[in-house]
N, C-alpha and C positions, 0 to 999 in steps of 0.2 A: 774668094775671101781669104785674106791671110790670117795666121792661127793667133795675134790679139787683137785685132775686129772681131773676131770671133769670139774669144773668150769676153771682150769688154760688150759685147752684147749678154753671153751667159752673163754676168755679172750685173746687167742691170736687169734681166729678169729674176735673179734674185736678190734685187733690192723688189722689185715690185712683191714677189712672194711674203716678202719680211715686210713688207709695210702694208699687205694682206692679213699678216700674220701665221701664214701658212708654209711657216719652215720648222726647220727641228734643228737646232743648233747643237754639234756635240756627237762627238761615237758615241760616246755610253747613251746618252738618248734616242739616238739614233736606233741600234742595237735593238735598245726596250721596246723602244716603239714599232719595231718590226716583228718583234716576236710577239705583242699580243696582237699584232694588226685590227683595232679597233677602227672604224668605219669614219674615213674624213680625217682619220690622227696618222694613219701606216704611211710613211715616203715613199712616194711614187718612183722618184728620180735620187739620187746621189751622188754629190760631190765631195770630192777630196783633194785637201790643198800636195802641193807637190814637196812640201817639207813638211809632210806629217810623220809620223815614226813609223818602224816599218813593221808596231805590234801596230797598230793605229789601223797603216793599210791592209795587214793582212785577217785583222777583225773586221772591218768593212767588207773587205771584200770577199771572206767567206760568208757572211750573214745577207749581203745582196744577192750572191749566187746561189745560196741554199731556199730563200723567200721570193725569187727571181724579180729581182727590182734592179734594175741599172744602172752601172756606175759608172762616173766616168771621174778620168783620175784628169785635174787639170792642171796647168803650170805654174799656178800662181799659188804666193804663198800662203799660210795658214792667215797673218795681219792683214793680205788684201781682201780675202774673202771674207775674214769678220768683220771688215771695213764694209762691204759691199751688201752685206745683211743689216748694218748698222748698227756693231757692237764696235765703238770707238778705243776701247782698253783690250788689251788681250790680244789672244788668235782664235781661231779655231782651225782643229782640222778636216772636218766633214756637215757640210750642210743637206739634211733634205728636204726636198722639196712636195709639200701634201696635196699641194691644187695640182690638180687635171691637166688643163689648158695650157698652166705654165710649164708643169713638170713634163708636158708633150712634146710644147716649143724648146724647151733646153733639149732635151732629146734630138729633134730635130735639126736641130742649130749644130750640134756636136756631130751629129752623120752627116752631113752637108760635106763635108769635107772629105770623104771615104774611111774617117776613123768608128772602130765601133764601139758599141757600148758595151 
């Protein structure tokens, strides 16, 4: 599978997530929501657009690795990803994902390839 099949699948499982309602849009949300890890609300999974800042990625990515949640840094950018959650104005740089099932299958979609989390 090449690597945008791949991502434009990650991308429609989190449009599914987001019209679940089961995403966290936002580091600073993100972040919060990890540190009190309330039950059904903590991101399972993590993404982060490829033109986010590099205080952005490097708060991500120490608050996944300290709460061991998994990140995966993708290549697309901040506007496609809030396109793909369905926030039409703006960007974001980091979506996570709170459903199980879904937050498994992104997971697994993103190792398929031999990259890790």
């Amino acid at each position: 599978m090449q690597s945008s099949d791949r991502e434009e699948r990650l991308l429609r499982y989190l449009g599914l997530a987001a019209r679940a309602r089961r995403v966290i849009a936002g580091s600073a949300l993100i972040c919060t929501a990890l540190q009190r890890r309330a039950s059904g609300k903590t991101p399972l999974v993590v993404l982060s657009a490829a033109d986010a800042s590099e205080n952005t990625k490097k708060r991500i990515c120490d608050r996944t690795a300290y709460y061991g949640v998994p990140h995966l840094a993708l290549s697309v950018d901040a506007a496609m990803l809030a396109n793909a959650i369905g926030k039409r104005d703006g960007a974001v740089a980091a979506v996570g994902v709170t459903e199980p099932q879904l937050a498994r299958a992104i997971t697994d979609l993103y190792q398929e390839n031999g990259k890790k989390a």
